[in-house]
C-alpha atoms as one frame of an Amber mdcrd trajectory, in Angstrom:
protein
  22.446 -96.258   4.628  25.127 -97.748   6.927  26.520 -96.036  10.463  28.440
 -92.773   9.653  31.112 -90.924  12.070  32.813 -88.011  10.939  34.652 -85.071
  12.908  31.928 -85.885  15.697  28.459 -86.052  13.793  26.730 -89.403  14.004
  24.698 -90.702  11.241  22.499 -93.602  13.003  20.200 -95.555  10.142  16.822
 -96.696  11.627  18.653-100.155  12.480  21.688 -99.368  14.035  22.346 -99.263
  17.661  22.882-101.831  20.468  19.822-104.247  21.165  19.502-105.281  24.264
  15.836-108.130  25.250  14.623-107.202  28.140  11.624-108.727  29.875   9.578
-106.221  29.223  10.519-105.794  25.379  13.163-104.868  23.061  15.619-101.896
  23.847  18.025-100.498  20.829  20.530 -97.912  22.699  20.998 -95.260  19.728
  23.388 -92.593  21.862  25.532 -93.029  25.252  26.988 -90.357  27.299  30.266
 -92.105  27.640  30.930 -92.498  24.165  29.162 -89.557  22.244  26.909 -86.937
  24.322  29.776 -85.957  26.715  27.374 -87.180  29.696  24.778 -84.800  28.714
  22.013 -87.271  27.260  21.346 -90.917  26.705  19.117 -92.077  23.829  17.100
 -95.398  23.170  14.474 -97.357  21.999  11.990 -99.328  23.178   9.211-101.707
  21.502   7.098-103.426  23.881   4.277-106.145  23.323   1.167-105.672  23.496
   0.062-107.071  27.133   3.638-105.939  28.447   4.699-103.693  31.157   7.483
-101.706  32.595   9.801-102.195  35.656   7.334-102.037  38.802   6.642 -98.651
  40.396  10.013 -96.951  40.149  11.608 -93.389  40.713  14.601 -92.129  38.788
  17.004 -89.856  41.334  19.633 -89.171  39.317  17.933 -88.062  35.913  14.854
 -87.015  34.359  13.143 -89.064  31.464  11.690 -88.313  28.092   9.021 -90.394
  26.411   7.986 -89.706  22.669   5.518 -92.423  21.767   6.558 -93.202  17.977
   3.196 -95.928  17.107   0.825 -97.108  19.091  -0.478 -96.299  22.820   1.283
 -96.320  25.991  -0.357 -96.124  29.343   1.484 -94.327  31.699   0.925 -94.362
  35.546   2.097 -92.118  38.199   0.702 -90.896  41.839  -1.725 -88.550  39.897
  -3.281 -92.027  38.121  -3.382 -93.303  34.415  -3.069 -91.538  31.472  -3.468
 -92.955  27.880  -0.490 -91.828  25.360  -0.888 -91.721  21.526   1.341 -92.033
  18.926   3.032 -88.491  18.717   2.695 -88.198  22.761   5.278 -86.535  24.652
   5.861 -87.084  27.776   8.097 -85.423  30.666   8.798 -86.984  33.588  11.355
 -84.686  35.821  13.940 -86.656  38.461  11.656 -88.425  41.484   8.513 -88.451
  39.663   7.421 -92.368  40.812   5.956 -94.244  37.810   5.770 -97.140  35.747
   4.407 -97.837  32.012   1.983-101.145  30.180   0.841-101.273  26.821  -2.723
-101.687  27.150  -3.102-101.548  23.109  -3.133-104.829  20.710  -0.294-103.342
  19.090   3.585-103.496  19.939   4.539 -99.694  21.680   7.123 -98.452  19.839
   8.921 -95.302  21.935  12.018 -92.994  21.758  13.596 -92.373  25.450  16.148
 -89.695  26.088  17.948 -89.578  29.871  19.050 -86.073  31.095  22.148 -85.917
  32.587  23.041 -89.543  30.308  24.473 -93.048  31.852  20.833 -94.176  32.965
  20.931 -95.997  29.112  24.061 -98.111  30.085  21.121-100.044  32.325  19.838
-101.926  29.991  22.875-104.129  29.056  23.313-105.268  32.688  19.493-106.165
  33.127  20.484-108.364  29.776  21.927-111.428  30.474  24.944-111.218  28.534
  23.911-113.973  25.862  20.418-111.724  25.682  22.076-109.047  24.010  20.384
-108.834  20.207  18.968-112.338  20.400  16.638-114.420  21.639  17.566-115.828
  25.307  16.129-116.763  28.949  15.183-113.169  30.158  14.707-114.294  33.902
  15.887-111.445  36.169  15.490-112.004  40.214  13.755-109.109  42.378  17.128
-109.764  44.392  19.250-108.586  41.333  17.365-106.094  39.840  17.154-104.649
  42.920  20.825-104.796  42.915  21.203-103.510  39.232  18.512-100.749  40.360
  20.797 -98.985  43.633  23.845 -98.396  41.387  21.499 -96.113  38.749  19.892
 -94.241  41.743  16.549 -96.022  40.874  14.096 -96.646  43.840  11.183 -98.849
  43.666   8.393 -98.742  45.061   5.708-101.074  47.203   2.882 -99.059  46.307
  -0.115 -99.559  43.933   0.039 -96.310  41.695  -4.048 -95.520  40.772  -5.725
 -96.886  37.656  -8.368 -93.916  37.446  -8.162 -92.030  34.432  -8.249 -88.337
  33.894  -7.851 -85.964  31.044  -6.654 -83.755  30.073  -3.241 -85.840  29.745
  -0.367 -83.807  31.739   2.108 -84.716  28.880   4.118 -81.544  29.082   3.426
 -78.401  31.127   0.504 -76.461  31.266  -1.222 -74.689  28.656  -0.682 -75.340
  25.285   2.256 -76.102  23.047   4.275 -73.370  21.908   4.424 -72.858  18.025
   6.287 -70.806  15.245   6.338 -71.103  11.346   9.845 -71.164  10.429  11.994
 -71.780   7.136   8.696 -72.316   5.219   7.407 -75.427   8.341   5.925 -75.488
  11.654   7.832 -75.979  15.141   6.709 -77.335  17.956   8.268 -76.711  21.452
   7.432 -80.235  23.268   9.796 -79.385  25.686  10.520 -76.727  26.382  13.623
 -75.283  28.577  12.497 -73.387  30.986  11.053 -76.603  32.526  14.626 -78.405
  32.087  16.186 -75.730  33.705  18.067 -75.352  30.066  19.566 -78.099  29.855
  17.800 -78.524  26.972  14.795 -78.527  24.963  12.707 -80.642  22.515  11.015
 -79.412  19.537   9.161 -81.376  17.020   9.247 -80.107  12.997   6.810 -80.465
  10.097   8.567 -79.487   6.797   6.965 -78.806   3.312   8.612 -79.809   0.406
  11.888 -78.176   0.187  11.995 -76.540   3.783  14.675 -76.709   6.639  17.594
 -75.184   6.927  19.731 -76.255   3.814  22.433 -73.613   4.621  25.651 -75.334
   5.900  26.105 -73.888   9.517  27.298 -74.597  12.917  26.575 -73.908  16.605
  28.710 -72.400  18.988  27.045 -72.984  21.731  24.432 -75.961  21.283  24.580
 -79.594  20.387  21.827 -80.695  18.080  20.297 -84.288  17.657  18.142 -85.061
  14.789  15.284 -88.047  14.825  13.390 -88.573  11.171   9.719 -89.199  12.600
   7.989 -89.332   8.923   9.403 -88.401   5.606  12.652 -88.406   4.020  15.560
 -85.505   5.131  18.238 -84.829   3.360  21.373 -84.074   5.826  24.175 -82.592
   4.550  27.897 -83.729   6.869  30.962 -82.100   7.269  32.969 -83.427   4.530
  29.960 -82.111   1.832  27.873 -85.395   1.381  24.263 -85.804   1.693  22.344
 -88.583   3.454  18.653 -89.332   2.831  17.353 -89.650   6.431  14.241 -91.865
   6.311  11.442 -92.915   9.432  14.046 -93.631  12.853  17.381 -92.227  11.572
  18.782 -90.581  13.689  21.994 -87.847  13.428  23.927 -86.292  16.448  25.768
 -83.487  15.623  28.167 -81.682  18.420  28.468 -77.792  18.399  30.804 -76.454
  16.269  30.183 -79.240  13.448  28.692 -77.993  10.198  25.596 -79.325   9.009
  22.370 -78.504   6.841  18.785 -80.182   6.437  16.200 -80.267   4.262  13.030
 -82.083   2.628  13.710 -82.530  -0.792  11.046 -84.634  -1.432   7.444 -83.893
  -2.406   5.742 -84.380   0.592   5.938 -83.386   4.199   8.104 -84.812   6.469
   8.446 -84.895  10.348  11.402 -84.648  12.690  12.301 -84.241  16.307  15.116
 -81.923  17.071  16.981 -81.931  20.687  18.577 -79.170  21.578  20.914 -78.658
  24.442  21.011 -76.641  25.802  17.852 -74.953  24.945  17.199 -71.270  25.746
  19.483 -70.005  23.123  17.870 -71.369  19.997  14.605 -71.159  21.281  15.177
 -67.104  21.557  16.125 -67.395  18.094  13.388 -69.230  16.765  10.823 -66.558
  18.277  12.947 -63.836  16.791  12.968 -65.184  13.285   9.552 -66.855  13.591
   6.401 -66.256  12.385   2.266 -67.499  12.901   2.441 -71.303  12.217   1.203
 -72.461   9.168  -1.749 -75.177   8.948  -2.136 -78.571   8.011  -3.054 -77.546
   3.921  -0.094 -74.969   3.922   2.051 -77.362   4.600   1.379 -79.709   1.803
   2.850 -76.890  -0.295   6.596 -76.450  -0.959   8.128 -73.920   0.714   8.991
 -70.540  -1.410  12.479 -69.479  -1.743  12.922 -66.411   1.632  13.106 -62.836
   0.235  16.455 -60.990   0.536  15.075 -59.093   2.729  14.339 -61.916   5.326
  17.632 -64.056   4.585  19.538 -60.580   5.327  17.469 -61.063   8.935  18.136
 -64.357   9.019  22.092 -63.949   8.639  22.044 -60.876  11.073  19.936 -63.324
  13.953  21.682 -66.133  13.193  25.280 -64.242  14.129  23.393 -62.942  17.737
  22.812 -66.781  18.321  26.166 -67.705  17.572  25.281 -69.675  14.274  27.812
 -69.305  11.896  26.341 -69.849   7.881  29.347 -71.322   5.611  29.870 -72.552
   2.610  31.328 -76.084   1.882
């Protein structure tokens, strides 16, 4: 698959993006706010070598910052103390939380980052040297300068040991547990949710059987959606009527008012992340239309065609929401 861009949607293969060495690892910019999100979001990813850590103790002012831990372990510190993240970890670090990040495991840390409001992501190419940028180079980067770098993204550092004391439960979200719905035949996770974004927007992970998603062509009126393959293969159908296969790290923006459908036409489950924003809308629609998630062994099973009776439901929420279903 090579780097689509029609009428708006973004089709991003696992590869694509700007690569940028930093000395802490590798960082792959997948969206911008200047030139796609409309300054809503910034996307990215990171892998970082085992032994490796972050920027020291640091504070974001301007935005908050989403971790999803794709493979292996990251271990996160803030005033609170250490916490160990797994692979499928979320974490949610709000504007002003101090903190800072190692990878404690023998394996590279592979994460996706998002930056709410976006421009935070444009960072990374002037902590590259310029010859840095996608190869090898002489990483060296003076306190003096990234000090310097730091002030004009509202980032403040900080002298202070953070504590190395464990505790657990992890904090990786909010309190209490995840919330869940079985929808379209798969499972939905709320990771973030937006009443804790303040609606800007909200992140949901999906697990889809065989043949489940939303292979309907439609399009928002009010939300911009952003798609990130996690495990699988997704079929995507664009604007124009084609299909992409969507395997592990595509990823696909799609503005409102773009039409779009997805599903897993393969045989076995597959995973995605879904970012929504904003968030409140489609989240009231997924608790209309859902229902009790399904386990692990239900779905291994393809997903059976919806009744009339629930598609009629469907198309009846679905215009409340301000989803409109076409045809292509």
């Amino acid at each position: 698959m090579t780097a689509i861009h029609i009428d708006g949607v973004r089709v991003l293969p696992p590869d694509a993006g700007q690569v940028y060495l930093q000395p802490s690892g590798r960082v792959t910019v997948k969206l911008t706010a200047a030139q796609t999100t409309r300054g809503a979001f910034g996307a990215w990813e990171t892998v970082v070598p085992s032994g490796a850590r972050g920027v020291p103790p640091h504070a974001h002012q301007r935005e908050a910052i989403v971790f999803y831990v794709l493979s292996g372990r990251m271990t996160l510190l803030t005033e609170e103390g250490a916490r160990y993240i797994p692979e499928g970890g979320c974490v949610y670090l709000p504007k002003g939380t101090l903190y800072t990040f190692r990878n404690d495991g023998s394996q590279p840390l592979k994460t996706l980052n998002f930056a709410f409001p976006g421009g935070f992501e444009s960072f990374f190419a002037e902590r590259a040297a310029p010859e840095a940028v996608g190869k090898a180079a002489d990483l060296a980067v003076t306190a003096a300068d990234l000090a310097r770098i730091a002030n004009r993204y509202g980032i403040q550092f900080s002298g202070q040991a953070l504590p190395e004391g464990l505790f657990d439960p992890p904090r990786v979200i909010a309190a209490g547990s995840p919330e869940q719905y079985g929808v379209a035949g798969g499972r939905l996770t709320f990771l973030v949710p937006s009443d804790t974004t303040r609606d800007a927007y909200t992140l949901i992970e999906s697990i889809m059987p065989p043949m489940g998603g939303m292979p309907v062509p439609h399009r928002h009126q009010h939300e911009d959606e952003t798609f990130y393959v996690l495990e699988g293969e997704i079929t995507f159908t664009l604007p124009d009527g084609r299909t992409e296969i969507g395997t592990a790290g595509t990823m696909v923006y799609s503005p409102r008012g773009t039409v779009h459908a997805f599903q897993n036409r393969s045989d076995r489950p597959a995973r995605m992340l879904s970012l929504i924003t904003p968030g409140a809308n489609m989240e009231r629609f997924f608790r209309t239309i859902g229902r009790p998630a399904p386990s692990d062994a239900e779905l291994e099973r393809a997903a059976t065609p919806p009744s009339p009776e629930v598609i009629e439901r469907i198309v009846t929420v679905s215009a409340t929401h301000g989803i409109e279903l076409v045809s292509l």
